[in-house]
C-alpha positions in Angstrom: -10.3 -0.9 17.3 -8.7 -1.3 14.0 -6.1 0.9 12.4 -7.7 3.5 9.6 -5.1 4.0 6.8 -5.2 6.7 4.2 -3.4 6.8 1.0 -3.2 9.6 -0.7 -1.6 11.1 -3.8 2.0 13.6 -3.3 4.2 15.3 -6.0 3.7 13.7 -9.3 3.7 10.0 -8.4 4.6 9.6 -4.8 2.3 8.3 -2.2 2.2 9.6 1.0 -0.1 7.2 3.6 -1.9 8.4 6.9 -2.0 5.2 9.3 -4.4 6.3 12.3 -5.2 4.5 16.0 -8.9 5.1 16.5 -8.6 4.4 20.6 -6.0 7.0 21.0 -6.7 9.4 18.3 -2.4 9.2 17.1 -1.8 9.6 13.5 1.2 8.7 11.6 3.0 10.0 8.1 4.8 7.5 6.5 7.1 9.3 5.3 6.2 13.1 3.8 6.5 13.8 0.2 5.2 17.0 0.8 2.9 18.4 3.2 -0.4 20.5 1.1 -1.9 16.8 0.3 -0.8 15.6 3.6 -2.4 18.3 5.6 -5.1 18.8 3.7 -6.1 14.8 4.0 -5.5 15.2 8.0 -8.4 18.1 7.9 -10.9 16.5 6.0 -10.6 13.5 8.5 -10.7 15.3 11.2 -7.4 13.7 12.3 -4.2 15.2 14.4 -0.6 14.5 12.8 1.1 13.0 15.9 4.2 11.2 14.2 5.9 11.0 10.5 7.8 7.6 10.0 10.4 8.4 7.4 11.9 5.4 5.5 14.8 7.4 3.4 16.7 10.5 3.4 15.8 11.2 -0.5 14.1 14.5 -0.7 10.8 13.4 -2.4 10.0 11.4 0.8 11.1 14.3 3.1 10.3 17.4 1.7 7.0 18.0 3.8 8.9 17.1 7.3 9.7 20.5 7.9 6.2 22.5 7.5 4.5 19.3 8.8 6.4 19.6 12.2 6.3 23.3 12.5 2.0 23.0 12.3 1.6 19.8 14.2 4.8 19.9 16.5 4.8 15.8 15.7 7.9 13.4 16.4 9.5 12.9 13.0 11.3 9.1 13.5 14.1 8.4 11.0 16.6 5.7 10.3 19.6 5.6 12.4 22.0 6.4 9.8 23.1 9.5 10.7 25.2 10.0 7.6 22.3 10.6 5.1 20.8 14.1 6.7 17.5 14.3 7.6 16.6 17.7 9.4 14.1 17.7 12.0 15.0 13.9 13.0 13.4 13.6 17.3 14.1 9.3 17.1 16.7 7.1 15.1 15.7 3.6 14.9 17.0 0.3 13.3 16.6 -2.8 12.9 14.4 -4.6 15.5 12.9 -1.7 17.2 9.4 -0.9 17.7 7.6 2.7 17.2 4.3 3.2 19.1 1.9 5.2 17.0 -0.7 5.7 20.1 -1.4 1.6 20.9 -0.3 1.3 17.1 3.2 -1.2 17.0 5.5 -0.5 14.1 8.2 -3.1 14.0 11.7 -1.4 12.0 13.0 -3.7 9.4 16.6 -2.2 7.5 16.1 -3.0 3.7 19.4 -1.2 2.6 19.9 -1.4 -1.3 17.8 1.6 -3.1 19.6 3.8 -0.1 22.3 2.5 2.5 19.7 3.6 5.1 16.2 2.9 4.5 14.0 1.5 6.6 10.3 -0.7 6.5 7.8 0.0 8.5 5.8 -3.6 9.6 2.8 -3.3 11.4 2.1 -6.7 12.4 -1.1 -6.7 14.2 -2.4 -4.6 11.4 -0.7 -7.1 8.5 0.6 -4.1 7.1 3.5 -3.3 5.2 5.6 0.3 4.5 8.0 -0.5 1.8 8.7 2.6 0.4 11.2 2.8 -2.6 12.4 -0.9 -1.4 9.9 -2.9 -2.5 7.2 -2.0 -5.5 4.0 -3.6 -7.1 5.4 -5.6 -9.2 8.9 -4.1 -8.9 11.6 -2.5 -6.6 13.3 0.3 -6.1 16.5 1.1 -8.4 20.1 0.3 -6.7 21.5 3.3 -6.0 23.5 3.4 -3.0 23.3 0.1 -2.2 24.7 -3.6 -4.1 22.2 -5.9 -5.6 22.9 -8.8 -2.9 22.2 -6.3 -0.5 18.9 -5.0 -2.2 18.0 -8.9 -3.0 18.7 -9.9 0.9 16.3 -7.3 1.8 13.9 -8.3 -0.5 14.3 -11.7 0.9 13.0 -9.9 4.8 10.0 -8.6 3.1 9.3 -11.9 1.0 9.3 -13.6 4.4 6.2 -11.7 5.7 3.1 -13.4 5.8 0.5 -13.7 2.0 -2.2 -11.4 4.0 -0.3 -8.8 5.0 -1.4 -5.6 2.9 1.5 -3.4 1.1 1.9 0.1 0.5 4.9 1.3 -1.3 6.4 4.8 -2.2 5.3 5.1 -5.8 2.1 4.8 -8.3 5.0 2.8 -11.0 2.8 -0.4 -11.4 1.5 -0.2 -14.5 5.1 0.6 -16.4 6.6 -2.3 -13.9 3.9 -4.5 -15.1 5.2 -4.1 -18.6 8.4 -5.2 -17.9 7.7 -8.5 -15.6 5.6 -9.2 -19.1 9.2 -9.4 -20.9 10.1 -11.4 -18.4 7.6 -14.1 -17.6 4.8 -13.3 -20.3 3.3 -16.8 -19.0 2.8 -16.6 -15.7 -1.3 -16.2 -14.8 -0.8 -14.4 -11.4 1.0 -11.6 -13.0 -1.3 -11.8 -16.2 -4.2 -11.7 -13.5 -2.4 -8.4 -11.9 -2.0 -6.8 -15.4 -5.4 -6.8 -16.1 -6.4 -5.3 -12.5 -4.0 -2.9 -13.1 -5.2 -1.6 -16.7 -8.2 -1.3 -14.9 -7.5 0.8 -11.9 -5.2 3.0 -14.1 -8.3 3.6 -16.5 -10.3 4.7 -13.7 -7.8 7.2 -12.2 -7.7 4.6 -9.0 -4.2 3.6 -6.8 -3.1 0.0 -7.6 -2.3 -0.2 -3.7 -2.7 -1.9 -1.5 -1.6 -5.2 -2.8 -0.5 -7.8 -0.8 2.1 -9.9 -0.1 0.4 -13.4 -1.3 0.2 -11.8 -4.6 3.9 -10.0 -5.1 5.0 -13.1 -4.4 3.2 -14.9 -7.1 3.6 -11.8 -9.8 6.4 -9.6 -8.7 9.3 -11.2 -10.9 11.9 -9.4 -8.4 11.1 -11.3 -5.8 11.4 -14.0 -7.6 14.8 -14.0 -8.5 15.8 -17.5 -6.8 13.2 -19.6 -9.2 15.3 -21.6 -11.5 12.1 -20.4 -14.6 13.3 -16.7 -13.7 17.0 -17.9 -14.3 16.5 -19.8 -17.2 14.5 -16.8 -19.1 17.8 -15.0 -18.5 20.1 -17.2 -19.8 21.5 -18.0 -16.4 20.6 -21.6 -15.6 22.5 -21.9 -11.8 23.6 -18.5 -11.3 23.0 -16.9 -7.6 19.9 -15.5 -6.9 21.7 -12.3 -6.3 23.3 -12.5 -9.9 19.7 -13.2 -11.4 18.1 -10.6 -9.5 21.3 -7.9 -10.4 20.4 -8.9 -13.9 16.9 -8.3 -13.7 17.2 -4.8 -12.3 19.9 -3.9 -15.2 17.5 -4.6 -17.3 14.7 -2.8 -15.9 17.1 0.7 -15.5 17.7 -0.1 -19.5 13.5 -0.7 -20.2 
């Protein structure tokens, strides 16, 4: 039986997702915002809160852990990097290791840059994808513990995944990242394609997520920092795709 995967609204503009294993009845948090909308999208499914994946110690994806465990008495996983503190932390994991959500398989990929310890959640049999604050619709997460090789080498792991894999990230921010891929690459039809889709969810109060990972790669001008186009917009015909993407993200904190 398929995966069932909820996403669901937190805090102003977080998104908090429910990824549940019909055959065993487990249910996963990735990652918890805050718990009302959490809890309250576990009762109207019916569903029990086994497990909460968190992807970063930054509070707006951890501020729910605490309530969430004291009602469900769930296994909270974290990244092994014990020096950002996470309270309430049962499993550290890194890079390569797999978490077992019932018969569920989450495979842990470290995309260091936005924090020094986040983590992405792949679910490959599911072709699913829990960026978080590492990788956006049409953007990424701003650099702030990390460098921007380091950001742009993990954003080279996630580029690698297959087109059909589905991605859900931390944020609703497409629409305002749309804007600035525009000043970026106001040519390019996938992303022209992707703006319109947006305007339309937006208008109807409706998540631009899931997107997948064919698309970003067409539309998502961070991750496609290394195309000699990208470079040459810049003013920086032959620099390193690191420098062009450190450029790009500059000029995004600046938009």
């Amino acid at each position: 039986m398929a995966a069932e995967i909820r996403l669901l609204t937190c805090l102003t503009d977080n998104f908090g997702v429910l990824i549940h294993d019909p055959a065993t009845k487990a249910t996963a948090a990735i990652d918890a915002p805050e718990a009302a909308p959490i809890i309250a999208a576990l009762e109207r499914e019916g569903w029990q809160l086994t497990d909460i994946l968190i992807t970063h110690h930054h509070h707006d994806h951890v501020g729910g852990v605490a309530e969430l465990k004291k009602k469900y008495r769930c296994r909270v996983v974290a990244p092994q990097d014990k020096a950002a503190k996470i309270a309430d932390v049962d499993l550290r994991v890194g890079n390569g290791d797999v978490v077992k959500v019932g018969n569920l398989l989450g495979r842990v990929v470290e995309t260091p840059g936005h924090t020094l310890d986040h983590i992405t959640y792949v679910f490959d049999s599911e072709k699913t994808v829990f960026a978080a604050d590492t990788l956006f619709s049409i953007g990424c997460g701003r650099v702030i513990e990390g460098t921007h090789p380091m950001m742009w080498d993990s954003l080279l792991k996630l580029r690698a995944l297959p087109d059909d894999f589905k991605l859900y990230c931390g944020h609703e921010y497409t629409a305002a990242n749309v804007k600035f891929a525009l000043s970026i690459e106001p040519d390019n039809p996938a992303l022209q394609a992707r703006a319109a889709q947006v305007a339309k969810l937006r208008a109807a109060n409706q998540p631009t997520l899931p997107t997948t990972m064919g698309e970003e790669k067409k539309a998502n001008v961070f991750l496609r920092a290394d195309e000699p186009s990208v470079a040459a917009k810049l003013h920086m015909k032959g620099a390193a795709p690191a420098e062009v993407f450190g450029e790009l993200r500059e000029r995004k904190n600046k938009f």
